[in-house]
C-alpha positions in Angstrom: 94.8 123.1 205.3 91.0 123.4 205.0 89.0 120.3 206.3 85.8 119.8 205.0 85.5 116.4 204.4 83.9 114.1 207.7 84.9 110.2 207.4 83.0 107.9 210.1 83.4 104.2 210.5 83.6 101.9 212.9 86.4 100.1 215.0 86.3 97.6 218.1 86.6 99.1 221.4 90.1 98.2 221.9 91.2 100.3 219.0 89.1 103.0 220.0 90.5 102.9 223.7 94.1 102.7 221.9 93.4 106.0 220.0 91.7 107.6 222.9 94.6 107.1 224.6 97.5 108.0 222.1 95.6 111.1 222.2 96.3 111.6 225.4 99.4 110.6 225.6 100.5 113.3 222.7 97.9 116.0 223.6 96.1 116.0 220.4 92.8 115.5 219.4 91.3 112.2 218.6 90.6 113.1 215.0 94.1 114.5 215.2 95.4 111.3 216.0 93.6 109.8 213.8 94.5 111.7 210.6 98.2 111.0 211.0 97.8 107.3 211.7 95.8 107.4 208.3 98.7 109.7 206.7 101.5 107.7 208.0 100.2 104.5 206.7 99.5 106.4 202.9 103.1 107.8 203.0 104.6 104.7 203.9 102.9 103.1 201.0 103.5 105.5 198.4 99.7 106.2 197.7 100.9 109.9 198.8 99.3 111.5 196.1 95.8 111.2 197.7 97.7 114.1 200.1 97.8 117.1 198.2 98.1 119.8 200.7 101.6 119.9 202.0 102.3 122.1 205.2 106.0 121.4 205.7 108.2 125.0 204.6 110.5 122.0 203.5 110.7 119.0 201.5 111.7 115.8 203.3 113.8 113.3 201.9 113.9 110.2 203.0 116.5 108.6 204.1 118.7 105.6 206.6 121.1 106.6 208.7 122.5 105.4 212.4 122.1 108.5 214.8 123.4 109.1 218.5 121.0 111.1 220.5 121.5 112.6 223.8 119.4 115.2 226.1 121.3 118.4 225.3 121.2 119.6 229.1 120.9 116.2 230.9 124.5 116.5 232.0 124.8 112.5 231.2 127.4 111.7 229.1 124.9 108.8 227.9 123.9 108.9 223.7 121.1 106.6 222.7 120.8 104.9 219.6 118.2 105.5 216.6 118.1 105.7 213.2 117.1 108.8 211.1 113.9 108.2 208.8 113.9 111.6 207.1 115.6 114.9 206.6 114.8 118.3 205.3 116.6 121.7 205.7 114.4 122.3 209.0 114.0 119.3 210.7 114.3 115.7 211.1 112.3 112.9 211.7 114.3 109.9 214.4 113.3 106.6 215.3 114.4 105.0 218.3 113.7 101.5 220.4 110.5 101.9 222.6 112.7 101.0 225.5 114.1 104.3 226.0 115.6 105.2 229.4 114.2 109.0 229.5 111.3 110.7 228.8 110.6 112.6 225.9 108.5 115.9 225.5 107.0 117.1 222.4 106.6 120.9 222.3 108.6 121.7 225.4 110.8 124.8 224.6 113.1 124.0 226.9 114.3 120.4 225.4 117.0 119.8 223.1 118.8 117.1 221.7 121.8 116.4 220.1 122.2 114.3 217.7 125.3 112.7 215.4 125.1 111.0 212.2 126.7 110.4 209.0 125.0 111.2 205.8 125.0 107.9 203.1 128.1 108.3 201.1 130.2 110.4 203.5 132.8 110.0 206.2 132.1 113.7 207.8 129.9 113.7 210.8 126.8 115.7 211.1 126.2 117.5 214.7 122.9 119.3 214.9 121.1 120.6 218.3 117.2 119.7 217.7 113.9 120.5 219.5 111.2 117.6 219.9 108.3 118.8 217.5 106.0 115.3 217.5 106.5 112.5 219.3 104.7 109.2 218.4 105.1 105.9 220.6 104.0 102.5 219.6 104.9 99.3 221.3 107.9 98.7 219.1 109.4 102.4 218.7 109.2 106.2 219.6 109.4 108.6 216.5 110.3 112.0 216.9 110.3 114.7 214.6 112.3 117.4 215.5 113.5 120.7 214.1 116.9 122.3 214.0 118.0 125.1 216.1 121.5 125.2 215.9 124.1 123.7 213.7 127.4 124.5 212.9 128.5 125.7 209.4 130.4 122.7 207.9 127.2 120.3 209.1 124.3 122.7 207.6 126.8 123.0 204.7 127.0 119.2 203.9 123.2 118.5 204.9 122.8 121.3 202.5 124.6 119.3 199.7 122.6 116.2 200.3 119.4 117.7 200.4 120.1 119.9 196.3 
């Protein structure tokens, strides 16, 4: 996606600190930072259609389920809870309490998670090894989007039938 466009305006200090350091904190840009705070907030208030350029290979759908996620190699036995915001045939996007007990990092190759779910309307549960992708924290919540690097055939095959 081209960028052309340059928006400047101004903010107190505390929100510029706040961004300087969510920045940080995810290894992106400010401007980068930025952009998705400003994307999030359109998305979540349906005034999408001011984003025209989508770079996702697949559609998300939106959706509400209860999710059990554990470090795939953490040897614990321990699943946390979240909740699963949206899907798509590649990835999905999780959101879990801010007071998580372990430490997630975006982009590392080595880190998977497993997750379990149900998908609305069914009793068959979904078991799908991820990879952290983005990981957001606010005060209330850490969002995760993650993509999918191993599931087994009956799971792919119902996510499949949600998703058409």
């Amino acid at each position: 996606m081209s960028k052309k466009n340059v928006i400047c305006f101004r903010a107190s200090e505390d929100l510029h600190e706040s961004l300087q350091k969510a920045a940080q904190e995810e290894k992106r840009s400010l401007s980068s930072v930025i952009e998705f705070v400003l994307t999030d907030y359109l998305q979540n208030r349906k005034i999408s259609a001011a984003i025209k350029d989508e770079r996702r290979q697949y559609k998300r759908k939106n959706i509400s389920a209860a999710t059990l996620i554990k470090h795939h190699e953490s040897g614990e036995a321990k699943y946390h809870t979240g909740s699963i915001i949206d899907i798509s045939f590649g990835g999905v996007r999780i959101k879990m309490p801010s007071g998580i007990q372990y430490e997630i990092v975006s982009n590392a190759t080595s880190e998977k998670l497993e997750i379990i779910f149900t998908l609305p309307n069914e009793n068959l549960p979904i078991f799908i090894t991820c990879e952290p992708r983005n990981v957001v924290r606010t005060e209330e919540s850490v969002q995760i989007g993650a993509s999918f690097v191993n599931t087994d055939l009956v799971s792919y095959k119902a996510l499949q039938n949600y998703l058409m």
